[in-house]
C-alpha positions in Angstrom: 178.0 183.4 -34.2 180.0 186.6 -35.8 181.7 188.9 -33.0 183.0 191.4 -35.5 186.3 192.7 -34.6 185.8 195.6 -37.1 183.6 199.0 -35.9 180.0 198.6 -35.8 179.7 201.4 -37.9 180.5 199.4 -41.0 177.0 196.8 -40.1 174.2 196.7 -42.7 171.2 196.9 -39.9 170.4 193.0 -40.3 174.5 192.4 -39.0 173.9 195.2 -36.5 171.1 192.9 -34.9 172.6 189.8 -35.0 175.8 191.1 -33.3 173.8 192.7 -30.3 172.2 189.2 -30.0 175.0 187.0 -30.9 177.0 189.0 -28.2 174.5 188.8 -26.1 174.5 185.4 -26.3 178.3 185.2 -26.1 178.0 187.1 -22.6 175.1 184.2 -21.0 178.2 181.3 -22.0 180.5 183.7 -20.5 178.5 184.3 -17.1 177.6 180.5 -17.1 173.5 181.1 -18.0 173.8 179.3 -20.7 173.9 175.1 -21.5 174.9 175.8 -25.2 177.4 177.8 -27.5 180.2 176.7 -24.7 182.6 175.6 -27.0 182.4 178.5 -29.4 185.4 179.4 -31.1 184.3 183.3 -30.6 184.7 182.8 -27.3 188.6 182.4 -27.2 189.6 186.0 -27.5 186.7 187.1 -24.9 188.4 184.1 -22.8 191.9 185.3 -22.9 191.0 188.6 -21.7 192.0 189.4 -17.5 188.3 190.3 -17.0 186.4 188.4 -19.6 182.7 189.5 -18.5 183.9 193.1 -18.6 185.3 192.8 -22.0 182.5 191.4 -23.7 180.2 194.4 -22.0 182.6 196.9 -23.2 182.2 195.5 -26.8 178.1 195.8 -26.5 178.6 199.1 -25.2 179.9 200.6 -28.6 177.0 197.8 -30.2 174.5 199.8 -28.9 175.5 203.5 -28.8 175.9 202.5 -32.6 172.6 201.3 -32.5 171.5 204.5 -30.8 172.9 206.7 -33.9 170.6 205.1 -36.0 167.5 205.5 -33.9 167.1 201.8 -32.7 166.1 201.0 -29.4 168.2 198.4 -28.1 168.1 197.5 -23.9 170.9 199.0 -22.5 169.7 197.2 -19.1 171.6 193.8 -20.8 175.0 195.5 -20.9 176.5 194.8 -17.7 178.5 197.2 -15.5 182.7 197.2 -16.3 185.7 198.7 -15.1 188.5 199.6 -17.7 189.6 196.6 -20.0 193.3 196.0 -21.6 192.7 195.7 -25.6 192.4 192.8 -27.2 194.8 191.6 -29.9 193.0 190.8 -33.5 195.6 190.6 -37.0 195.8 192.4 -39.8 194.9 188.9 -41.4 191.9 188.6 -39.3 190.2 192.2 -40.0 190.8 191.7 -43.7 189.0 188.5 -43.8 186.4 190.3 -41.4 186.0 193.1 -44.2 185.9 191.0 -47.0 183.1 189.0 -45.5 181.2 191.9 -45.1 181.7 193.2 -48.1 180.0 189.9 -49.6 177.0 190.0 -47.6 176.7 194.0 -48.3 176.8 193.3 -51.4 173.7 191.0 -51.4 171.9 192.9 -48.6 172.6 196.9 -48.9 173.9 197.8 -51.8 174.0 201.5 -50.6 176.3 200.3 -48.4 178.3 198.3 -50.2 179.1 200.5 -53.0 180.0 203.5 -50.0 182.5 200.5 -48.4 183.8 198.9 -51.4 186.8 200.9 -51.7 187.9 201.2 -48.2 191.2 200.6 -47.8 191.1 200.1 -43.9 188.3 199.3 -41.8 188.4 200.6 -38.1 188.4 198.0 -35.6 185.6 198.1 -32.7 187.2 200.2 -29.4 188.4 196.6 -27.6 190.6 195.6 -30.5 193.9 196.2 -31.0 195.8 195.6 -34.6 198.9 193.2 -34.9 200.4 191.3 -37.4 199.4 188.1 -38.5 197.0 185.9 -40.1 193.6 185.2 -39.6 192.7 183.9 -36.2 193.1 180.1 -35.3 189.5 180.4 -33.9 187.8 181.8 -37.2 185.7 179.4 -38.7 186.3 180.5 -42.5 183.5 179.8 -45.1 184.5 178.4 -48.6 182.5 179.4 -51.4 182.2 177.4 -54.2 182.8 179.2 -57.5 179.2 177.8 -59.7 180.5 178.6 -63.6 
């Protein structure tokens, strides 16, 4: 499960999809609908939050009016309703990891996009983040890759 912290906007379309459902799927643990995921690490930053359900509907809110800009047609009936939500936290350490990542995967998936992203310097962070210091989160699950020469 991948909850980016950066903007959607940055998403190749096969990341775009997976978020939506990996979100989705995020929101059934959160609401209790669900039997598995329970102890995802994803979850801690949704679970922190005052209002965590309310959170995690705000973040598929700018999922989809991102998916809407590019013409998909994702159900807007699965977002739930939400009052205002406090920002959550995410470091500098965190988002850079996050963008390197997806620069990897661009790189094997869109090249279009990869080569217009390669060279950002900062990546915007999705509406119901907020930047601090510090280095990647305790809950990222980080994947090695083996260097084959």
């Amino acid at each position: 499960m991948r909850i980016w912290s950066i903007h959607p906007e940055y998403l190749d379309t096969k990341a775009l999809v997976a978020v939506w459902r990996e979100t989705l799927l995020a929101k059934h643990v959160l609401e209790d609908k669900t039997n598995g995921y329970k102890n995802h690490p994803q979850l801690i930053r949704f679970r922190s939050s005052e209002k965590p359900i309310d959170s995690i509907n705000y973040y598929l809110q700018y999922v989809y009016e991102e998916a809407l800009t590019r013409g998909y047609n994702f159900d807007k009936q699965k977002i739930g309703v939400f009052s205002e939500v406090l920002k959550l936290p995410v470091t500098t350490g965190q988002v850079k990891y996050e963008s390197e990542h997806l620069l990897k995967k661009l790189f094997l998936r869109d090249k279009a996009k990869y080569e217009l992203l390669k060279n950002n310097i900062e990546f915007h962070l999705h509406p119901l983040f907020e930047l601090k210091n510090g280095n990647i989160e305790v809950w990222e699950k980080q994947i090695v890759t083996v260097d084959k020469k």
